[in-house]
N, C-alpha and C positions, 0 to 999 in steps of 0.2 A: 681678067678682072671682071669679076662680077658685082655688078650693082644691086645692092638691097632693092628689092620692087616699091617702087614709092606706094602707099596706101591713098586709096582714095577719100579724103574728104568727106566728113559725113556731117548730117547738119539737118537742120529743119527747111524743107521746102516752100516755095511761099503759097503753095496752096494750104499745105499744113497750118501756115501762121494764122489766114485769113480764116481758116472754118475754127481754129482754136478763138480766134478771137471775137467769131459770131456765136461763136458758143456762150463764150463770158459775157456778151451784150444781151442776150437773153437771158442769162441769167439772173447778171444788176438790173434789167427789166422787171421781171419778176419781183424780185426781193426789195426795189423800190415802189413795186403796184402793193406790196405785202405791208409794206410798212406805213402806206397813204392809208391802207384801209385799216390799219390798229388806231394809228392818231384820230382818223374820224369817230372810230369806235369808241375809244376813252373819252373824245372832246364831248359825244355825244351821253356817255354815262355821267359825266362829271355834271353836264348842263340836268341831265332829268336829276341825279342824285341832289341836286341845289334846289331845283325847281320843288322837288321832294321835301324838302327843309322848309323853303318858301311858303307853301300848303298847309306843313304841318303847323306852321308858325302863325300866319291867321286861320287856321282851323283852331288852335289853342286858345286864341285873343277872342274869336266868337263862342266858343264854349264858357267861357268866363261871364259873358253877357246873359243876364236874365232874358225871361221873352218877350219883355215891353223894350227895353234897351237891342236887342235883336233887332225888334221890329224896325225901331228908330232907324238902325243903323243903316238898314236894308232900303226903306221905304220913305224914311222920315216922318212917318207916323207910328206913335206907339201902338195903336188898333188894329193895326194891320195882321192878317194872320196869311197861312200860305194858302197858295204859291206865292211866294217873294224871290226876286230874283234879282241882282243888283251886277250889272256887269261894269267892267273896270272900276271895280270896287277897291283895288289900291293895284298902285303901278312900285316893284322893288327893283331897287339898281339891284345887280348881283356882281361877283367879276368879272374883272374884264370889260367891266361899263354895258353888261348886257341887262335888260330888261325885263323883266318878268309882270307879266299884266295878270291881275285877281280877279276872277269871274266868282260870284257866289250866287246859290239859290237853296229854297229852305223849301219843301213841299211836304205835308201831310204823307205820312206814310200807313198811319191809323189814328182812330180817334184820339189816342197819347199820346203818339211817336211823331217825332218830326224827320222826315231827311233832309241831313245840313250836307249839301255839295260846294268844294272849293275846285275850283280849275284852274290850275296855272298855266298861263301859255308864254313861250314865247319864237324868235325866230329865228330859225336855224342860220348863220353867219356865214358856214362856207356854200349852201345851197339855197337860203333863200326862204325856205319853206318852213311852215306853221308848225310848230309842235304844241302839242296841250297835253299835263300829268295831272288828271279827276283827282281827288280823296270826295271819299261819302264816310259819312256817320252818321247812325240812326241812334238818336237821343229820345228822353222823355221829354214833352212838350211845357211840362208843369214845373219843372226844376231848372234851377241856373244849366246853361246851356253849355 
């Protein structure tokens, strides 16, 4: 009577499990540091892309103003000519209840031409830190602005 040879048992080792399963922690490592840095990314485009809206939006409102009304707005006098510079010249909620502070300054760029500078700034939520998006436009000094 011969007995079938029992087979041995085959199976995953537990060294096997532990390197397969430091492999996969590195990996959800990775692909969670991958995904922290898109969300910053986009939170970050989305804030300049508003901040951009924001600018262009009192860039528009001071173009509308002649340059005695300019002047006003800037300086509170209508006589004033540049440099005029007027900081925290309007503060916009945006989403998300964030803030965006309006820096503007208006400087001679030629005897005709004015530069009308808007700076939007505000601060960055997850790090803390200052961000500002310029717009310039150089206009004629003698026409609605």
């Amino acid at each position: 009577m011969n007995r079938p040879a029992r087979r041995r048992q085959r199976g995953f080792t537990m060294l096997e499990l532990l390197i397969t399963l430091l492999v996969t922690v590195f990996g959800l490592m990775g692909a969670m540091a991958l995904h922290s840095s898109l969300t910053a990314g986009n939170t970050y485009a989305s804030r300049t892309q508003e901040a951009s809206a924001v600018g262009a939006q009192v860039m528009e409102s001071l173009r509308a103003k002649r340059t005695k009304e300019l002047s006003t707005a800037l300086t509170g006098s209508p006589l004033s000519v540049p440099p005029m510079t007027r900081l925290n010249y309007a503060s916009i909620a945006g989403r998300n209840a964030l803030t965006y502070t309006v820096d503007v300054s208006v400087a001679q760029f030629s005897s005709t031409l004015w530069k009308l500078r808007v700076v939007v700034k505000w601060t960055d939520e997850s790090t803390g830190d200052p961000r500002m998006f310029p717009i310039e436009l150089i206009t004629p000094s003698s026409e609605a602005l």
